[in-house]
PyMOL Python script that loads the backbone (N, CA, C, O; Angstrom):
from pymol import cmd

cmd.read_pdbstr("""\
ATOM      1  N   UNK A   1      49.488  94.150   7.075  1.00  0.00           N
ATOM      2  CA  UNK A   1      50.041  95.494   6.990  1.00  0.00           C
ATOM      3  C   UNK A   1      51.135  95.688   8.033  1.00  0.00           C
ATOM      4  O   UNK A   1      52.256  96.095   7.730  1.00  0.00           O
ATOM      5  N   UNK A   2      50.741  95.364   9.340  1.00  0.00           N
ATOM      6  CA  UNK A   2      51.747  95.835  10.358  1.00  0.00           C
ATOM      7  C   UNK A   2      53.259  94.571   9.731  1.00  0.00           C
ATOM      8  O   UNK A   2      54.381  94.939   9.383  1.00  0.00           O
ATOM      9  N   UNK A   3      52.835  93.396   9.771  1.00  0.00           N
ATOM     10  CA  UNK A   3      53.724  92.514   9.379  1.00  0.00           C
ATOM     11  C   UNK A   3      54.958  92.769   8.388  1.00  0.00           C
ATOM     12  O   UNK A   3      56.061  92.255   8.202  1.00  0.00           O
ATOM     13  N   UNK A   4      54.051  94.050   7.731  1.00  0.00           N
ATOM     14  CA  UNK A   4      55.131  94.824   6.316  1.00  0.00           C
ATOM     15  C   UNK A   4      56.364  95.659   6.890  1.00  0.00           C
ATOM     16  O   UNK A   4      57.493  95.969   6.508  1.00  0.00           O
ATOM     17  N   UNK A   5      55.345  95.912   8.298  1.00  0.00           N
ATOM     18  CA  UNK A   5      56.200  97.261   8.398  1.00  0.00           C
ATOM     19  C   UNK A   5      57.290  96.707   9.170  1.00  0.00           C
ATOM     20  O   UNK A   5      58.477  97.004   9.033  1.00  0.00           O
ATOM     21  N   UNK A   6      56.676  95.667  10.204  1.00  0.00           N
ATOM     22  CA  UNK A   6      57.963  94.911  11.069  1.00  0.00           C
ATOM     23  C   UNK A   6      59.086  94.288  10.532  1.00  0.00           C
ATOM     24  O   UNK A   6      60.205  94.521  10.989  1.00  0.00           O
ATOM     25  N   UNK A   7      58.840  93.272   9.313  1.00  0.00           N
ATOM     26  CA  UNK A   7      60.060  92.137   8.954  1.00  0.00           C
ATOM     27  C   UNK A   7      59.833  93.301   7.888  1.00  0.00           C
ATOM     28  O   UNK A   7      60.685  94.050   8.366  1.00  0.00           O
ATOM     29  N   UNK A   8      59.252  94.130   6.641  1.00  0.00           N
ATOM     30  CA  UNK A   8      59.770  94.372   5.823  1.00  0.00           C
ATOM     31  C   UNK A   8      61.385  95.017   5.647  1.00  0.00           C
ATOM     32  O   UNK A   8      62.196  94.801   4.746  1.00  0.00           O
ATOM     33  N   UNK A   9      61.523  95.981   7.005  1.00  0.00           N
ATOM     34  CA  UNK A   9      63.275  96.202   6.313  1.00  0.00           C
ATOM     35  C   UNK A   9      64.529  94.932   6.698  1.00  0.00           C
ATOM     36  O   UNK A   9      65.700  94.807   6.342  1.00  0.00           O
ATOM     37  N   UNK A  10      63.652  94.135   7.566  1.00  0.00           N
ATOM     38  CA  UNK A  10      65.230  92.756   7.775  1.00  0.00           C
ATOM     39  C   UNK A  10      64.973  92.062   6.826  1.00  0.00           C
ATOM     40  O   UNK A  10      66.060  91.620   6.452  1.00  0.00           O
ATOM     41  N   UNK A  11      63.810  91.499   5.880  1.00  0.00           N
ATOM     42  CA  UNK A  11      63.760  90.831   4.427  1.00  0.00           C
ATOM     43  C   UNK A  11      64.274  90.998   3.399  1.00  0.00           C
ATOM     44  O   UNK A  11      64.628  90.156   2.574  1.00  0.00           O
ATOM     45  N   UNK A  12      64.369  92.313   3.367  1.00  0.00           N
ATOM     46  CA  UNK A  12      65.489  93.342   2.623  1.00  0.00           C
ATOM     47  C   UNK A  12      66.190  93.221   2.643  1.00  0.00           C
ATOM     48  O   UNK A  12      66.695  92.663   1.669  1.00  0.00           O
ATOM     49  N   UNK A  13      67.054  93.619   3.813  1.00  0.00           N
ATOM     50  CA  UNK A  13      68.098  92.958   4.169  1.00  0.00           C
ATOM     51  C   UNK A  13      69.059  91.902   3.810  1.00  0.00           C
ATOM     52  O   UNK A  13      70.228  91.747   3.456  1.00  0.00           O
ATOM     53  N   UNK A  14      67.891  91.201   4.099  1.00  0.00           N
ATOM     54  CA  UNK A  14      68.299  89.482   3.910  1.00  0.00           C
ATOM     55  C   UNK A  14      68.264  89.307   2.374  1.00  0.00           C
ATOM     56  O   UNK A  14      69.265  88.817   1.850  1.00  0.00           O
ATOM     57  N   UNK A  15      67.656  89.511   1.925  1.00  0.00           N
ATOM     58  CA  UNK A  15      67.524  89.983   0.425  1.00  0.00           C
ATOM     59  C   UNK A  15      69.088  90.063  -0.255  1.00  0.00           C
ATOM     60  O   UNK A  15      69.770  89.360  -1.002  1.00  0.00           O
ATOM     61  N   UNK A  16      69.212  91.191   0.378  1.00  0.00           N
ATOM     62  CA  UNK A  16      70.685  92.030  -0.182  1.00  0.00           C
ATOM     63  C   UNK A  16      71.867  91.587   0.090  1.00  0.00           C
ATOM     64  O   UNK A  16      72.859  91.623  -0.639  1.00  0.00           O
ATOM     65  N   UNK A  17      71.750  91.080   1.360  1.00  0.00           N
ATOM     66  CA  UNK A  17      72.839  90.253   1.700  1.00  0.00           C
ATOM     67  C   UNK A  17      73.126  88.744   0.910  1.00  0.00           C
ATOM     68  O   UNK A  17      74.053  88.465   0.150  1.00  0.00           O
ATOM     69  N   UNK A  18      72.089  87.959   1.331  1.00  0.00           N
ATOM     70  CA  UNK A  18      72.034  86.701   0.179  1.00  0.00           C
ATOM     71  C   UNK A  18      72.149  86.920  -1.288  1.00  0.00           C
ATOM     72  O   UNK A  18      72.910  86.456  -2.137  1.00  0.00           O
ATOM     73  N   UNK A  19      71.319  87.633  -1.324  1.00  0.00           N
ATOM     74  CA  UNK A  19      70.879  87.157  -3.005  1.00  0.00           C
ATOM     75  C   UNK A  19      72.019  87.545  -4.008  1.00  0.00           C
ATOM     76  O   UNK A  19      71.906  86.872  -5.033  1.00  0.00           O
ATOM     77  N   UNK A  20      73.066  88.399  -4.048  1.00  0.00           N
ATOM     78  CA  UNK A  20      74.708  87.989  -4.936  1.00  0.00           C
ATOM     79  C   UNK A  20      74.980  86.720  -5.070  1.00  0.00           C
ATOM     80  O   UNK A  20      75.664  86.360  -6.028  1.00  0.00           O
ATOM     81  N   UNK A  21      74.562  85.920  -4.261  1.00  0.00           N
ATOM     82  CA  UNK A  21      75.222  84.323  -3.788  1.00  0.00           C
ATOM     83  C   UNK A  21      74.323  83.321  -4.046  1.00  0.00           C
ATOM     84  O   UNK A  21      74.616  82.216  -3.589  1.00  0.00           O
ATOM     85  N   UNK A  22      72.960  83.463  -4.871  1.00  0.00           N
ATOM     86  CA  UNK A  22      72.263  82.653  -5.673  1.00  0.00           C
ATOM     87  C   UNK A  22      72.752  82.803  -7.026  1.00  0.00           C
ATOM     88  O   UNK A  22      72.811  83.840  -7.686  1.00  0.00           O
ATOM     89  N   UNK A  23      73.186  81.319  -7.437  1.00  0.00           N
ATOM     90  CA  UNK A  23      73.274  81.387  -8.334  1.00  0.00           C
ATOM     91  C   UNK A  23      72.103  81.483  -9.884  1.00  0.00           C
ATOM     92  O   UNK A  23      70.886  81.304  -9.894  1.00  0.00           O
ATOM     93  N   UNK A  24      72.804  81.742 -10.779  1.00  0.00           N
ATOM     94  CA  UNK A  24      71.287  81.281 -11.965  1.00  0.00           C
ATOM     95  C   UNK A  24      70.548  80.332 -11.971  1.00  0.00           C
ATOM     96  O   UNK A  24      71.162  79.293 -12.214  1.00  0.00           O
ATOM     97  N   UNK A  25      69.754  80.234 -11.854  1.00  0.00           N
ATOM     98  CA  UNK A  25      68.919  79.147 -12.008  1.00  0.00           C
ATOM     99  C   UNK A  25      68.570  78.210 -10.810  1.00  0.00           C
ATOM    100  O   UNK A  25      67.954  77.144 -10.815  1.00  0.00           O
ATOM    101  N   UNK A  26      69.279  79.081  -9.522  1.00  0.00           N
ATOM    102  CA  UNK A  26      69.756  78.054  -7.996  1.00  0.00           C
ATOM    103  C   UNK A  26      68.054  78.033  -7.424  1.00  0.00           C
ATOM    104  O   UNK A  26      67.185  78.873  -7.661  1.00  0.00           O
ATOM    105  N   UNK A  27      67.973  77.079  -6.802  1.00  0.00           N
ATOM    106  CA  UNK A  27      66.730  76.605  -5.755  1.00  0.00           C
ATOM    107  C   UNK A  27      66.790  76.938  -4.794  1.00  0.00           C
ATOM    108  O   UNK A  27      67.973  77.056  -4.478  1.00  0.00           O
ATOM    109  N   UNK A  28      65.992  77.258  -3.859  1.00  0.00           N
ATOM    110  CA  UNK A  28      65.733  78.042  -2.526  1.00  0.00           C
ATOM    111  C   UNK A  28      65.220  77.236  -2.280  1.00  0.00           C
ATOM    112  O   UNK A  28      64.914  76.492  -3.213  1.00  0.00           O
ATOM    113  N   UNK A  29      64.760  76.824  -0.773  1.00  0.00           N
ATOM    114  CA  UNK A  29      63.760  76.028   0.204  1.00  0.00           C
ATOM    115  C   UNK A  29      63.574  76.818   1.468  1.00  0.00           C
ATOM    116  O   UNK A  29      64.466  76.686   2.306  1.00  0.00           O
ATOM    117  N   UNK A  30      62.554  77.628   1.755  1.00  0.00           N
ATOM    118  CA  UNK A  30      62.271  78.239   2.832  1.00  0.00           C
ATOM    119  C   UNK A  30      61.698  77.616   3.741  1.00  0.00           C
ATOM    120  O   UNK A  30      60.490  77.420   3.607  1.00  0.00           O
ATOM    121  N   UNK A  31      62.389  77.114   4.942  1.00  0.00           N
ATOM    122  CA  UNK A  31      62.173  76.498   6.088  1.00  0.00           C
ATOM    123  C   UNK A  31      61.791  76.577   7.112  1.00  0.00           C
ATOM    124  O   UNK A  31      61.603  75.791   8.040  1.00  0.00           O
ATOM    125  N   UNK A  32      61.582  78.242   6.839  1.00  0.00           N
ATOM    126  CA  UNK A  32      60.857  79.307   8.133  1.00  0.00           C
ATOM    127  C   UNK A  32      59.264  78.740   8.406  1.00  0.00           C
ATOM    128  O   UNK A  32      58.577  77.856   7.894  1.00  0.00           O
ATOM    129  N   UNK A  33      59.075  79.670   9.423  1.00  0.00           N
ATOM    130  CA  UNK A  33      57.656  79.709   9.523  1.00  0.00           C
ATOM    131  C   UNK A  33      56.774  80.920   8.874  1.00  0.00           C
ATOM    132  O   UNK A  33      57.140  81.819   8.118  1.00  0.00           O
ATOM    133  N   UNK A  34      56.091  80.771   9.166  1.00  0.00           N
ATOM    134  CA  UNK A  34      55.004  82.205   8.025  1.00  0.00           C
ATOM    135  C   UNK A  34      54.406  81.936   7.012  1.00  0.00           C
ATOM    136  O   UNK A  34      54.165  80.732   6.923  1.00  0.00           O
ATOM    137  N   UNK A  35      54.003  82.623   6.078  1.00  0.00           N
ATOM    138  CA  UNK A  35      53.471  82.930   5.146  1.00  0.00           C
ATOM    139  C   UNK A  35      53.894  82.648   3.912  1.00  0.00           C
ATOM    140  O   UNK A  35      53.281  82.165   2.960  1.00  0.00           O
ATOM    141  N   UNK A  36      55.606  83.188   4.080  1.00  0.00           N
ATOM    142  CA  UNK A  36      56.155  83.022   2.335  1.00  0.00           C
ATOM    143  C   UNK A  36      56.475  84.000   2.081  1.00  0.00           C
ATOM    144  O   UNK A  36      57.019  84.007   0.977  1.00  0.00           O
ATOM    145  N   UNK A  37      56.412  85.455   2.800  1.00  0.00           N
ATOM    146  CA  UNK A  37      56.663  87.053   2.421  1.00  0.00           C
ATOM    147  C   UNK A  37      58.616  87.294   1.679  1.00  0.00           C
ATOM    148  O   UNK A  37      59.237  87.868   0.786  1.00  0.00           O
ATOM    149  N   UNK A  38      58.804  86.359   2.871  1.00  0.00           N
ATOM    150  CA  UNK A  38      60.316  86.478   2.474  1.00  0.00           C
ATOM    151  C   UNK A  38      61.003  85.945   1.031  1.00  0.00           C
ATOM    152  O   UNK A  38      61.786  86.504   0.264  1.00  0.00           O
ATOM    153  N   UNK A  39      60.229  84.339   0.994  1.00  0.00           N
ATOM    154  CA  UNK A  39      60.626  83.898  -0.451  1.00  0.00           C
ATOM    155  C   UNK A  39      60.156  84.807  -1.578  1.00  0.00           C
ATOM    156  O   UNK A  39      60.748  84.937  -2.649  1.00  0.00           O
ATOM    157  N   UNK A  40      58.775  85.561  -1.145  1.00  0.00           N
ATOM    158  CA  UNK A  40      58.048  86.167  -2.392  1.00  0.00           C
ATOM    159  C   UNK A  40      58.972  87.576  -2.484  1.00  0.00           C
ATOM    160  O   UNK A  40      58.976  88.178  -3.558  1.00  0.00           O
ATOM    161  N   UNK A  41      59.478  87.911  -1.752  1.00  0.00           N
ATOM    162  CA  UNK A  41      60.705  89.260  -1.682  1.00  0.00           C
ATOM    163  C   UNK A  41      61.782  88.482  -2.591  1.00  0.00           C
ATOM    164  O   UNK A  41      62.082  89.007  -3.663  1.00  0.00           O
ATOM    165  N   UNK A  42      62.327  87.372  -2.261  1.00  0.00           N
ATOM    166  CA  UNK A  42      63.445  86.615  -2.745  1.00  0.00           C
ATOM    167  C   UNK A  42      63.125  87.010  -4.783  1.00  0.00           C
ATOM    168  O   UNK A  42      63.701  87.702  -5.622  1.00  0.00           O
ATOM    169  N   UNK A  43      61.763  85.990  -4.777  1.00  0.00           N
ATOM    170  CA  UNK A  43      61.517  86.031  -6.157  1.00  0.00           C
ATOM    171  C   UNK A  43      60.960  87.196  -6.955  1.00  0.00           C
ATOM    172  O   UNK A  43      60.616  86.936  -8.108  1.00  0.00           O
ATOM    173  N   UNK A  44      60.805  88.566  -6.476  1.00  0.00           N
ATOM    174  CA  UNK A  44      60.731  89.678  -7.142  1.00  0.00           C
ATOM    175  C   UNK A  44      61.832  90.195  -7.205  1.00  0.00           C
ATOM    176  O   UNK A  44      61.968  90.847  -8.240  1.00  0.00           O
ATOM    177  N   UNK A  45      62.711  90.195  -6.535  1.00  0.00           N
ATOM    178  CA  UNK A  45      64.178  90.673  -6.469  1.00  0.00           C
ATOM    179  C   UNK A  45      64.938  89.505  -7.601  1.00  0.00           C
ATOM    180  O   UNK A  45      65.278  89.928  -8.706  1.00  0.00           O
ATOM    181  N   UNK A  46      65.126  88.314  -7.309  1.00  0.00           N
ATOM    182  CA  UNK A  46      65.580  87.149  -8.444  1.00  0.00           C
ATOM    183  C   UNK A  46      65.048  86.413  -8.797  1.00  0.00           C
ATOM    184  O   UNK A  46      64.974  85.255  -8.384  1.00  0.00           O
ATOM    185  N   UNK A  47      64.241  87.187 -10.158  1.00  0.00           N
ATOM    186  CA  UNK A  47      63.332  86.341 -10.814  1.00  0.00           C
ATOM    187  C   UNK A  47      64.039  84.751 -11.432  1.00  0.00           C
ATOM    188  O   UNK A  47      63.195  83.905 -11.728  1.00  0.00           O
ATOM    189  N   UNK A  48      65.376  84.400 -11.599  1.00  0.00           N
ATOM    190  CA  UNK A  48      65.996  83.702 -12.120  1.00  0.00           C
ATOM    191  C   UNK A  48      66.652  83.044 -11.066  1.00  0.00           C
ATOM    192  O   UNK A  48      67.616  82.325 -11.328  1.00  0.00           O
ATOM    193  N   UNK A  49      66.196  83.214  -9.707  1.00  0.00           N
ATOM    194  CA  UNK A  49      66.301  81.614  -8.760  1.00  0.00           C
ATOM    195  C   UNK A  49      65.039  80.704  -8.905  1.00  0.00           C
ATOM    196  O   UNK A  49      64.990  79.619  -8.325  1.00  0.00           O
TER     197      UNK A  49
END
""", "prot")
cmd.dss("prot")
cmd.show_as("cartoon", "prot")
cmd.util.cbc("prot")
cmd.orient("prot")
């Protein structure tokens, strides 16, 4: 929960900023550490990376 509240608005972010610049069908590799919150933001936002 707290984790939502901390990275949730820079994932967003990051979200909004990147994601114009995936292309169709493009591959991601998340290299971070964590959980996966960010890729799983990635793939509700672009279901078609």
């Amino acid at each position: 929960m707290l984790q939502s509240v901390l990275f949730g608005p820079v994932q967003r972010a990051v979200v909004a900023a990147v994601g114009p610049g995936v292309p169709v069908a493009g591959t991601m590799l998340d290299i971070g550490c964590g959980i996966g919150r960010l890729l799983e933001q990635f793939r509700r936002t672009l279901p078609h990376a």
